[in-house]
FIDO-966806 format. One line per 10 residues: number of its first residue (from 1); their letters; for each residue x, y, z of C-alpha. Coordinates in nm, 3 decimals, m for minus. Each point is the difference from the previous one (the first is absolute). Layout:
BEGIN
NUM> A> X,Y,Z ~ ...
//
This chain:
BEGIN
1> XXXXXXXXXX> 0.000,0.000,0.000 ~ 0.238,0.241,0.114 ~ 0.330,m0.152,m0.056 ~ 0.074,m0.111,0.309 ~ m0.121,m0.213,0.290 ~ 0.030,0.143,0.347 ~ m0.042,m0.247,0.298 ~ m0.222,0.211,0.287 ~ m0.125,m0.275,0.250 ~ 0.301,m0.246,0.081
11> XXXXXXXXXX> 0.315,0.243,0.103 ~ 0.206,m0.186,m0.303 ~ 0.318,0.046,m0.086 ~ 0.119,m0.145,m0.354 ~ 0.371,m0.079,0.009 ~ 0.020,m0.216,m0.373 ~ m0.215,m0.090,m0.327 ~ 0.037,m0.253,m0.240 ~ m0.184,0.040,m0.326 ~ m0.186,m0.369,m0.139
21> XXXXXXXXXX> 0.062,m0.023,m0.428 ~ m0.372,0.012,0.010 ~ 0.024,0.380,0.125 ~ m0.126,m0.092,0.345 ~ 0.222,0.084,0.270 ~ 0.094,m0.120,0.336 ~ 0.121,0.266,0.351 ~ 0.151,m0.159,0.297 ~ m0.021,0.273,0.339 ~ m0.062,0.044,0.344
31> XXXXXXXXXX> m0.357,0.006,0.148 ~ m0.148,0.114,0.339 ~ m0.207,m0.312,0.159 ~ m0.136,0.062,0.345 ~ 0.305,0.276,0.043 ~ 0.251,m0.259,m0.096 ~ 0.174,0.025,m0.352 ~ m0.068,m0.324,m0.254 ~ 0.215,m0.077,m0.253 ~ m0.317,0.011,m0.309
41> XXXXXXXXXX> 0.003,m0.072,m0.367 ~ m0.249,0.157,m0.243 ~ m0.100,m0.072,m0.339 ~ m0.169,0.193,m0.299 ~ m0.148,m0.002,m0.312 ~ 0.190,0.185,m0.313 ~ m0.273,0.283,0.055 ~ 0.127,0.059,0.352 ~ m0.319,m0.166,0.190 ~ 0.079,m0.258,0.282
51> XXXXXXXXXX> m0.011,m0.374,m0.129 ~ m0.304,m0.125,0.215 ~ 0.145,m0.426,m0.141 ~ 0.293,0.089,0.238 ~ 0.062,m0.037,0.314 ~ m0.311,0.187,0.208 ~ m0.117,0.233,m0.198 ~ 0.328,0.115,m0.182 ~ 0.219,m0.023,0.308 ~ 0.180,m0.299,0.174
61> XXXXXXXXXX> 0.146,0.080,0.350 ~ 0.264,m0.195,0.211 ~ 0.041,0.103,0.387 ~ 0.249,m0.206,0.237 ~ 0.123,0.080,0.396 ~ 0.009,0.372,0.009 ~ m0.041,0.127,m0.372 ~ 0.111,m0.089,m0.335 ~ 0.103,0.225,m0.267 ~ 0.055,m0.015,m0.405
71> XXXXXXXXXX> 0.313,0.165,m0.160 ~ 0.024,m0.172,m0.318 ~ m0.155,m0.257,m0.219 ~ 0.051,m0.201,m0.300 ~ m0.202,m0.224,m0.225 ~ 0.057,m0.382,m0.090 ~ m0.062,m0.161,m0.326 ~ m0.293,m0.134,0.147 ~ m0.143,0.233,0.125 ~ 0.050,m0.010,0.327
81> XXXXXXXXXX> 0.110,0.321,0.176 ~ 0.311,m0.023,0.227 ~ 0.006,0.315,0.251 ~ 0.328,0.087,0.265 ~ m0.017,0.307,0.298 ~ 0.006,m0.130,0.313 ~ m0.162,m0.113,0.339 ~ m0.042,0.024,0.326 ~ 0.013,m0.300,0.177 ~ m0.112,0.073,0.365
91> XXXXXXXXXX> m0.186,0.296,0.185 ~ 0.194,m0.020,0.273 ~ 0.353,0.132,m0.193 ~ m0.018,0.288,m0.236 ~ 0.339,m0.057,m0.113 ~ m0.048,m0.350,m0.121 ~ 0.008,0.090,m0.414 ~ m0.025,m0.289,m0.160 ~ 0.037,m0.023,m0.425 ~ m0.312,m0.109,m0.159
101> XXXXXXXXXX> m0.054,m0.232,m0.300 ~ m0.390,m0.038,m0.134 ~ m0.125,m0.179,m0.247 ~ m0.393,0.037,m0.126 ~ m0.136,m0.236,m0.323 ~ m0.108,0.183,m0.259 ~ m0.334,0.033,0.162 ~ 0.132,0.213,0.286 ~ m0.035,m0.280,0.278 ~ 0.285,m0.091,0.210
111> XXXXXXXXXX> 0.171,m0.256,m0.125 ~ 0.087,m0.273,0.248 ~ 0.241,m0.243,m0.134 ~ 0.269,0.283,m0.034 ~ 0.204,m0.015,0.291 ~ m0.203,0.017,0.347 ~ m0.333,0.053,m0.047 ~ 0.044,0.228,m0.297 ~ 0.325,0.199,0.088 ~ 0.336,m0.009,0.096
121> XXXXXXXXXX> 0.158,0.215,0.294 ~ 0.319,0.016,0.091 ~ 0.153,m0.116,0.375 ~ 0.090,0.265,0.294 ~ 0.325,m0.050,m0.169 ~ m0.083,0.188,m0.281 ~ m0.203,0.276,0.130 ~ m0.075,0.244,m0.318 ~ m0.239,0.092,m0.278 ~ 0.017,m0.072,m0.364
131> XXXXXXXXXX> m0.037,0.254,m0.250 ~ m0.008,m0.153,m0.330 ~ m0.039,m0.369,m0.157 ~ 0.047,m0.180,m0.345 ~ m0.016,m0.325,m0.160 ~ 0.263,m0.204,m0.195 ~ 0.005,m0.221,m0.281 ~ m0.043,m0.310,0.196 ~ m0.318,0.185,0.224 ~ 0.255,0.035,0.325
141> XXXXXXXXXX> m0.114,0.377,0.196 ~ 0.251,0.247,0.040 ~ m0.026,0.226,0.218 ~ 0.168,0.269,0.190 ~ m0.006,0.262,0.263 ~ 0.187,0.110,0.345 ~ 0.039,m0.177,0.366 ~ 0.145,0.110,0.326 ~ 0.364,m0.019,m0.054 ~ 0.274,m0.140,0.223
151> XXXXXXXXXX> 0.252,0.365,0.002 ~ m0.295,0.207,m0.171 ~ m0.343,0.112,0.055 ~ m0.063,m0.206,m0.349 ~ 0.143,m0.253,m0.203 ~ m0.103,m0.088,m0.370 ~ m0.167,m0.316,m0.056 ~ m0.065,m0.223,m0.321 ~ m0.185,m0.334,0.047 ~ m0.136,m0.240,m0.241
161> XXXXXXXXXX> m0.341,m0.283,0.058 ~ m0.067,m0.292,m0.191 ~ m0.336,0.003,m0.211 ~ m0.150,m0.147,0.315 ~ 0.091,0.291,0.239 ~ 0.313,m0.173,0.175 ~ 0.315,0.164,0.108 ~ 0.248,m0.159,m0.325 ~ 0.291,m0.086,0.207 ~ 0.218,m0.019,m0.379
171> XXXXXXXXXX> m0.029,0.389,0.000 ~ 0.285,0.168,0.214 ~ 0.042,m0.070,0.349 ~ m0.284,m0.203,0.064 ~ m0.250,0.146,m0.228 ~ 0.100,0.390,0.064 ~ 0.274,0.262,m0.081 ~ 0.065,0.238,0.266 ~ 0.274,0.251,0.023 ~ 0.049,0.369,0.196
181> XXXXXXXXXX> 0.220,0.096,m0.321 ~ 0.229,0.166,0.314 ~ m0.293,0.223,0.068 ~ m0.378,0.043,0.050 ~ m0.124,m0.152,m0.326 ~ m0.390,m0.033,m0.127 ~ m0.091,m0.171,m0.320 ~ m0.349,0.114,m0.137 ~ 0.013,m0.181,m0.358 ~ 0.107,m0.260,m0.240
191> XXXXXXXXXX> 0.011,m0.114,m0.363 ~ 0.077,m0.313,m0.134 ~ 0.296,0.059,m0.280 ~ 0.047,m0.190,m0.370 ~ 0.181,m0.274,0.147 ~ m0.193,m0.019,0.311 ~ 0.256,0.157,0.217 ~ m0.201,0.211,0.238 ~ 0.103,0.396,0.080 ~ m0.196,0.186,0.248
201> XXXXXXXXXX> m0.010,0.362,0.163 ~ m0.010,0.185,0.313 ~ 0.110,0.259,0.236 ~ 0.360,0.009,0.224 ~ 0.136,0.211,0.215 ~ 0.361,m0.025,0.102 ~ m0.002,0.114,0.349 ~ m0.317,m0.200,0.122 ~ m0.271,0.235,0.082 ~ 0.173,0.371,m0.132
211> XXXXXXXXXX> 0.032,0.068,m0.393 ~ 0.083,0.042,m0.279 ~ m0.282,m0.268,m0.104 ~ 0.122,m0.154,m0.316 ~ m0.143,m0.220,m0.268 ~ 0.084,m0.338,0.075 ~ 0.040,m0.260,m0.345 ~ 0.034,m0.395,0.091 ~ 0.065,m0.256,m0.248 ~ m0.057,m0.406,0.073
221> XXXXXXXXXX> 0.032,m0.301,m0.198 ~ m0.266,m0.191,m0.012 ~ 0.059,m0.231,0.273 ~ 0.049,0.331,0.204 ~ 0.382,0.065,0.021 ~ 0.144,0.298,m0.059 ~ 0.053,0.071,m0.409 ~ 0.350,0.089,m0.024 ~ m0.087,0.157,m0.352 ~ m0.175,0.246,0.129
231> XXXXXXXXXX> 0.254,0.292,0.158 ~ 0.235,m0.282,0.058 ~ m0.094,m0.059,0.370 ~ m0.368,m0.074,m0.114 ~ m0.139,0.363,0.177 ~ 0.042,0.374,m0.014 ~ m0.169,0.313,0.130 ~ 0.006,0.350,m0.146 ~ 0.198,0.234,0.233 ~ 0.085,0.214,m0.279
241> XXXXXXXXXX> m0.262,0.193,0.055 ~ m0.046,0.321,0.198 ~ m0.348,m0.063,0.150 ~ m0.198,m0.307,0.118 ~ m0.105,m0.220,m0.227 ~ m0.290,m0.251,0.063 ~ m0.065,m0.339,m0.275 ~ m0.309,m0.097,m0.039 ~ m0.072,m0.228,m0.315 ~ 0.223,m0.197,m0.212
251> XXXXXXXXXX> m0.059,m0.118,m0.391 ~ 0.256,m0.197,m0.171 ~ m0.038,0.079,m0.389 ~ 0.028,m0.290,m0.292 ~ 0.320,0.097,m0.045 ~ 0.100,m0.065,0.402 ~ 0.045,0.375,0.053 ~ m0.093,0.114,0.375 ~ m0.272,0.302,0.006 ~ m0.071,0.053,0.346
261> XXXXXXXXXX> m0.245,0.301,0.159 ~ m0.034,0.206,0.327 ~ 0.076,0.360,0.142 ~ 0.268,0.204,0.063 ~ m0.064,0.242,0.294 ~ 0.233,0.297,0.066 ~ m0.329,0.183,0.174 ~ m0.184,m0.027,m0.311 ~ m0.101,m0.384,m0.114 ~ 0.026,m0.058,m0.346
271> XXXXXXXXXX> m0.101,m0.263,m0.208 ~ 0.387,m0.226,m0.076 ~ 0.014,m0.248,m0.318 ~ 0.333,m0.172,m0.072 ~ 0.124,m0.193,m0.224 ~ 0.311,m0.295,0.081 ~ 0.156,m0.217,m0.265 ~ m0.004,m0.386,0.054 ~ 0.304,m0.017,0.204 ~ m0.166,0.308,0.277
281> XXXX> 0.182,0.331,m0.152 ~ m0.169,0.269,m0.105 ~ m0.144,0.013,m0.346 ~ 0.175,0.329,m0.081
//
């Protein structure tokens, strides 16, 4: 009607949208459910109108412990909708952050035989969120994010599940990457490259909790070791740079060229694009 849909009833907050080849379009968010937030997934038509064959009414919702929220979701070949934020396990601890994995069929209900009852969560080892998930050839979910670190407030995470929603012990140490990068590091997305090598982005700060904050670049093989090809050491951030710089997004082109997207904030945010070549240098 007007261009636009505007939620005024359920306090939503839309944090990612996939769009279906049939023009209809799937948002993953946070909800408020009797004043806790719930992780919810909503689906509509190519004419903007909620789906009423999905989930109730358009919207699927999944609430755990203390809240649940959606950062990021991707889409499966079959349809099924695979979701990652994170949850709150108990009532009783605040702190406890767990990361979130969700999977709904592609009829927005929760879809049990993925991992426990319908989601994986990480262990009090591992306390974090996830900020951003994708599939690879073989169906395995990648996903990444930040968790309490060991020197640091944060340290970046990568972890990889089986179809079924298990940890896959093959990937890493155990089924995760983690590393401080000798700082406070954040990851906030990932790409899949050409060869399926992974490379992901982020935020780090040198000195822990005071700046500058630089864009941090990551690059894995694909059994989650550092890719030696990439900067030589596998990782870089951009301290070249006068002001903070903040990475959101991450798209690795055809061609296995890095375009990656955020803000750089000297007092005045402004929208930052850059392009790296394949082996993390700057497309000049």
């Amino acid at each position: 009607g007007t261009g636009e849909f505007i939620d005024t009833v359920n306090d939503a907050v839309a944090s990612d949208v996939v769009v279906l080849s049939d023009g209809s379009f799937v948002i993953a968010g946070t909800i408020q459910i009797n004043n806790k937030g719930a992780l919810f997934v909503a689906k509509f038509t190519n004419t903007c109108s909620f789906d009423a064959t999905f989930g109730n009414n358009g919207v699927a919702t999944y609430s755990a412990g203390d809240g649940t929220s959606a950062r990021a979701l991707t889409v499966q070949t079959d349809g099924k909708i695979i979701v990652v934020g994170d949850e709150y396990p108990t009532v009783s601890d605040s702190n406890d952050q767990r990361i979130l994995v969700a999977r709904f069929g592609a009829a927005g209900i929760i879809d049990n035989s993925f991992g426990i009852n319908g989601r994986f969560i990480s262990t009090a080892n591992q306390k974090g969120q996830a900020q951003d998930v994708v599939i690879d050839s073989s169906g395995r979910i990648i996903f990444t994010g930040s968790i309490v670190g060991t020197l640091a407030p944060d340290a970046a995470i990568v972890g990889r599940l089986t179809r079924n929603g298990q940890l896959d012990s093959t990937f890493a140490t155990l089924g995760y990457f983690i590393n401080e990068f000798n700082g406070d590091a954040q990851l906030d997305a990932i790409d899949i490259r050409p060869n399926g090598n992974l490379v992901a982005i982020g935020t780090h700060v040198v000195s822990y909790s005071t700046g500058p904050q630089n864009a941090l670049i990551v690059c894995l093989t694909d059994q989650g070791a550092l890719d030696s090809t990439c900067n030589s050491v596998g990782w870089d951030f951009l301290s070249d740079f006068p002001n903070d710089v903040y990475a959101d997004d991450v798209f690795v082109t055809p061609d296995n060229k890095i375009l990656f997207s955020g803000a750089s904030d000297d007092g005045n945010p402004r929208p930052f694009v850059m392009r790296l070549n394949h082996n993390g240098t700057p497309d000049n």
